[in-house]
Biotite code that builds the C-alpha atoms (Angstrom):
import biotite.structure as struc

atoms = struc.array([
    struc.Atom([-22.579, -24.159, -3.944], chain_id="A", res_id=1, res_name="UNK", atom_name="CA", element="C"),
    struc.Atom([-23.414, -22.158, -7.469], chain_id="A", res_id=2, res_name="UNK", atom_name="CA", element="C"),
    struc.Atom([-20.282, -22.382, -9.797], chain_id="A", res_id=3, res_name="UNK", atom_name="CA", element="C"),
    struc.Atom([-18.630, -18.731, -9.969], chain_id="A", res_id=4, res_name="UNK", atom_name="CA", element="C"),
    struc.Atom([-20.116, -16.872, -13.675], chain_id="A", res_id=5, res_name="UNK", atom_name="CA", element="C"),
    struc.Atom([-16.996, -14.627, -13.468], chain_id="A", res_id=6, res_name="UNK", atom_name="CA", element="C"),
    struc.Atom([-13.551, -15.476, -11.998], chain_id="A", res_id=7, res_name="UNK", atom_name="CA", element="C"),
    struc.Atom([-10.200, -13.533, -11.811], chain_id="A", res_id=8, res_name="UNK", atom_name="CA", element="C"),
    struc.Atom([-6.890, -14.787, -11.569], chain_id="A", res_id=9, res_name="UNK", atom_name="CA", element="C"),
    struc.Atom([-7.886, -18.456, -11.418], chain_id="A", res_id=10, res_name="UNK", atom_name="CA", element="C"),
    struc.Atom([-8.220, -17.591, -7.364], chain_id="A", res_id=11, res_name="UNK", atom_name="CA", element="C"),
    struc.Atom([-11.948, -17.527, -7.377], chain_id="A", res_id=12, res_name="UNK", atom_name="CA", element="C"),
    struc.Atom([-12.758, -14.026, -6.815], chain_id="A", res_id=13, res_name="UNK", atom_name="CA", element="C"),
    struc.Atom([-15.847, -12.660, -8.201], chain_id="A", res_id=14, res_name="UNK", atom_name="CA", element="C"),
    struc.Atom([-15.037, -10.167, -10.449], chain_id="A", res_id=15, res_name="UNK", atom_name="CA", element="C"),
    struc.Atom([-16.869, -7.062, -8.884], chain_id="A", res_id=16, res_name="UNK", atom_name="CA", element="C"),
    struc.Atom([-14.254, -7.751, -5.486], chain_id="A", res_id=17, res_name="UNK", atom_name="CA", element="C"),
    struc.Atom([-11.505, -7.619, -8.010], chain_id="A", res_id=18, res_name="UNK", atom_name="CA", element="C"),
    struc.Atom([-11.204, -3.755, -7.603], chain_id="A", res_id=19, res_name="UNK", atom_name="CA", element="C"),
    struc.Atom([-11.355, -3.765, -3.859], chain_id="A", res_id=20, res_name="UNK", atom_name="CA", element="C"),
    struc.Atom([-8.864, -6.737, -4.113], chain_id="A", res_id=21, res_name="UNK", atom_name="CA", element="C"),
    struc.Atom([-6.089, -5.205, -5.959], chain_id="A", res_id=22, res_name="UNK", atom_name="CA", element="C"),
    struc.Atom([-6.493, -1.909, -3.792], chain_id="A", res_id=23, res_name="UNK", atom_name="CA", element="C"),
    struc.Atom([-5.687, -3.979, -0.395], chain_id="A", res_id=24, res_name="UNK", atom_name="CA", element="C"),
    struc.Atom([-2.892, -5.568, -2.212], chain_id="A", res_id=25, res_name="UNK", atom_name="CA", element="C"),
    struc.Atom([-1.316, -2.723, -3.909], chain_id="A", res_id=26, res_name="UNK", atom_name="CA", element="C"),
    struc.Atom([-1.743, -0.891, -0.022], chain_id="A", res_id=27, res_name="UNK", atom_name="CA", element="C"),
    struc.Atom([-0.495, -3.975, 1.988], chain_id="A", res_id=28, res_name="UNK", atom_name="CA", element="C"),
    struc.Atom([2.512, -3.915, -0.983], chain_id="A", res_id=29, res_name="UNK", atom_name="CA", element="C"),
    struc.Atom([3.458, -0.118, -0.160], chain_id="A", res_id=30, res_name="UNK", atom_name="CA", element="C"),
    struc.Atom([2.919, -0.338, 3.481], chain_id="A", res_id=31, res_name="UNK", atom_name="CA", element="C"),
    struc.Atom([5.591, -3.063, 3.485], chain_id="A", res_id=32, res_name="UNK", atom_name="CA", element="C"),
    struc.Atom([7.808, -1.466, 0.789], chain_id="A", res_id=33, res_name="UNK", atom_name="CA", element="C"),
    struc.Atom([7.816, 1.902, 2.674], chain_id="A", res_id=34, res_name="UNK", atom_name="CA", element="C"),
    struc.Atom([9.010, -0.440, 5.984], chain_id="A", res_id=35, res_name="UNK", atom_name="CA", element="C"),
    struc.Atom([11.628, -1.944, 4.120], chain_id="A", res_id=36, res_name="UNK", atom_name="CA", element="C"),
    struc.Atom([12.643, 1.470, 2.402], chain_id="A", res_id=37, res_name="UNK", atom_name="CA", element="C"),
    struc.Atom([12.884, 3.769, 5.742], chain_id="A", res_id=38, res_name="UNK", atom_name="CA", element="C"),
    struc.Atom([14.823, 0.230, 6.907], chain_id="A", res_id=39, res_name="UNK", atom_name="CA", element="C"),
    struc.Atom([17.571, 0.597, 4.483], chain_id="A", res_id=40, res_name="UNK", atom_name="CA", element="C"),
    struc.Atom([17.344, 4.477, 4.540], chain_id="A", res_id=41, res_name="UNK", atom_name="CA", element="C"),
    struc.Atom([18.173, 4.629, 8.443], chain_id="A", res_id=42, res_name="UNK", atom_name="CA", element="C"),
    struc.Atom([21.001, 1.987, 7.811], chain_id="A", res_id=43, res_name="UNK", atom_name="CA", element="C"),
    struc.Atom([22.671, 4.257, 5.050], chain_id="A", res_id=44, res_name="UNK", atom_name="CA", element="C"),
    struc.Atom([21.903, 7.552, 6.679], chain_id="A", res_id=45, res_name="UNK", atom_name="CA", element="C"),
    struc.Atom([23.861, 6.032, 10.065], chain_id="A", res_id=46, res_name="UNK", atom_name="CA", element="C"),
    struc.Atom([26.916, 5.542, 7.326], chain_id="A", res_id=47, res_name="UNK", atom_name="CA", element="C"),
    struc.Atom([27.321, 8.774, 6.771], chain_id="A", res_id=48, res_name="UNK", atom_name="CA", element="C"),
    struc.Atom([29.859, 11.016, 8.470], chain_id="A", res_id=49, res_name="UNK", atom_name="CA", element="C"),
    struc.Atom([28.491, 13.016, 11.682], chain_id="A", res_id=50, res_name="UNK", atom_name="CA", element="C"),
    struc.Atom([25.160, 10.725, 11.683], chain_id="A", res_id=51, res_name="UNK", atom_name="CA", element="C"),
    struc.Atom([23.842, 11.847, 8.296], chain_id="A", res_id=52, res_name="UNK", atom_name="CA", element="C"),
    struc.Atom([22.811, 15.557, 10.053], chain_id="A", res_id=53, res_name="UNK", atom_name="CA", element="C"),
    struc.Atom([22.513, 17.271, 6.976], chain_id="A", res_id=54, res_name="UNK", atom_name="CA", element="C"),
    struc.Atom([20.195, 14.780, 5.219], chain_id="A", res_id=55, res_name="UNK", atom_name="CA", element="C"),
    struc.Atom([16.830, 16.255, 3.921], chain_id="A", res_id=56, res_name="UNK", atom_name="CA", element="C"),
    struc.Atom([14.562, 13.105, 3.603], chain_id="A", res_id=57, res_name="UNK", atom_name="CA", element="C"),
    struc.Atom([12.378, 14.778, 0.294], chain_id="A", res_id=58, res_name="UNK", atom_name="CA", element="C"),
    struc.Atom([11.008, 11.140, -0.182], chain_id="A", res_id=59, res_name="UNK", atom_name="CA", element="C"),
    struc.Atom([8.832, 11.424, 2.580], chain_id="A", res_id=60, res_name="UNK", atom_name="CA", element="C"),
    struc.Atom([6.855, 14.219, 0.355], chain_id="A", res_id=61, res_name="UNK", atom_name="CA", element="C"),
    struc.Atom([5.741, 11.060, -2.072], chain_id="A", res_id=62, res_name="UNK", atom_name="CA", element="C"),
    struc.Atom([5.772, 8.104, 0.395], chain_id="A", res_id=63, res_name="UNK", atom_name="CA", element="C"),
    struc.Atom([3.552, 9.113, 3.500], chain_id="A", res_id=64, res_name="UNK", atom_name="CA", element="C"),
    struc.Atom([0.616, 11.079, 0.977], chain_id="A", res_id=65, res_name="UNK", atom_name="CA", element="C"),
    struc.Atom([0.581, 7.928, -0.907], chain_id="A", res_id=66, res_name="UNK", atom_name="CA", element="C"),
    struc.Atom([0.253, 5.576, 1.831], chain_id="A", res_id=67, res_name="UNK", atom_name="CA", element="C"),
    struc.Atom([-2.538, 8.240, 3.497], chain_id="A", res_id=68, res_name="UNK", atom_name="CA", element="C"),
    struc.Atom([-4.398, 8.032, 0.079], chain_id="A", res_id=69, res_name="UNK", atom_name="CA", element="C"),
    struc.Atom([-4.458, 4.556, -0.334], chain_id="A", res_id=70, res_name="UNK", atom_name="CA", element="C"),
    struc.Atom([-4.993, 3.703, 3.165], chain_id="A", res_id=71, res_name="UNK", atom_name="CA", element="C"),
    struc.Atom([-8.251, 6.102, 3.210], chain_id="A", res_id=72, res_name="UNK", atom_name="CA", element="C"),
    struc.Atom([-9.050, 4.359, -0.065], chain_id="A", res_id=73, res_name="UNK", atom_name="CA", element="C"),
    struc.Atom([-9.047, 1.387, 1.576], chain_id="A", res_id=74, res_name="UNK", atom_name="CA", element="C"),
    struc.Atom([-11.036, 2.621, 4.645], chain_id="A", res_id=75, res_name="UNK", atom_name="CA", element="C"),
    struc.Atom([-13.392, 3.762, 2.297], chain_id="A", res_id=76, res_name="UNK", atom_name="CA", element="C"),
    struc.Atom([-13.801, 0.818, 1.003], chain_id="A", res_id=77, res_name="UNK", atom_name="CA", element="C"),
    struc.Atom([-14.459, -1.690, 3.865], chain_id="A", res_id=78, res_name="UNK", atom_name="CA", element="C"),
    struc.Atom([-16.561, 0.837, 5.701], chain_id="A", res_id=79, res_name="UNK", atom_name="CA", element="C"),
    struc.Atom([-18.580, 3.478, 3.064], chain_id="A", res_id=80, res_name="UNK", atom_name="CA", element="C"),
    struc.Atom([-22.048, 3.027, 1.637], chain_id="A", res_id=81, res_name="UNK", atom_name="CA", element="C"),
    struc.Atom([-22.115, -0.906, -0.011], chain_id="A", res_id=82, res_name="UNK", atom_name="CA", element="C"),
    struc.Atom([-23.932, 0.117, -3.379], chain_id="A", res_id=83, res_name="UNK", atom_name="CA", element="C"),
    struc.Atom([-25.931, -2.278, -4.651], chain_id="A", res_id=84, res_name="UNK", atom_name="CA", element="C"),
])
């Protein structure tokens, strides 16, 4: 097996994956982190008086386009023209 020219992270990943690397992990990371946030935001929304009726969830105007983008990024990515 050829030694690696270019490694990153001392994980052995050639350097042009590196991109499409950190994009899975930074969309894995907000996939789970918007999990655990609606988790804890259903828990505190129950403590509120009368069932938290009155609650307008405005964080759902950042989370869900930025999990859309970065999931279609990610699509993209595994599945668009390989360039060469």
């Amino acid at each position: 097996m050829p030694p690696l020219k270019k490694v990153a992270f001392c994980i052995f990943i050639p350097m042009k994956n590196i991109k499409s690397f950190l994009l899975y992990a930074i969309t894995v990371f907000a996939i789970v982190a918007s999990i655990i946030w609606g988790y804890y935001e259903r828990q505190w929304e129950a403590s509120l008086p009368e069932g938290g009726e009155a609650v307008l969830r405005v964080d759902l105007f950042v989370i869900y386009p930025v999990l859309i983008t970065l999931i279609a990024l990610s699509l993209y990515r595994l599945f668009g023209k390989k360039r060469e």
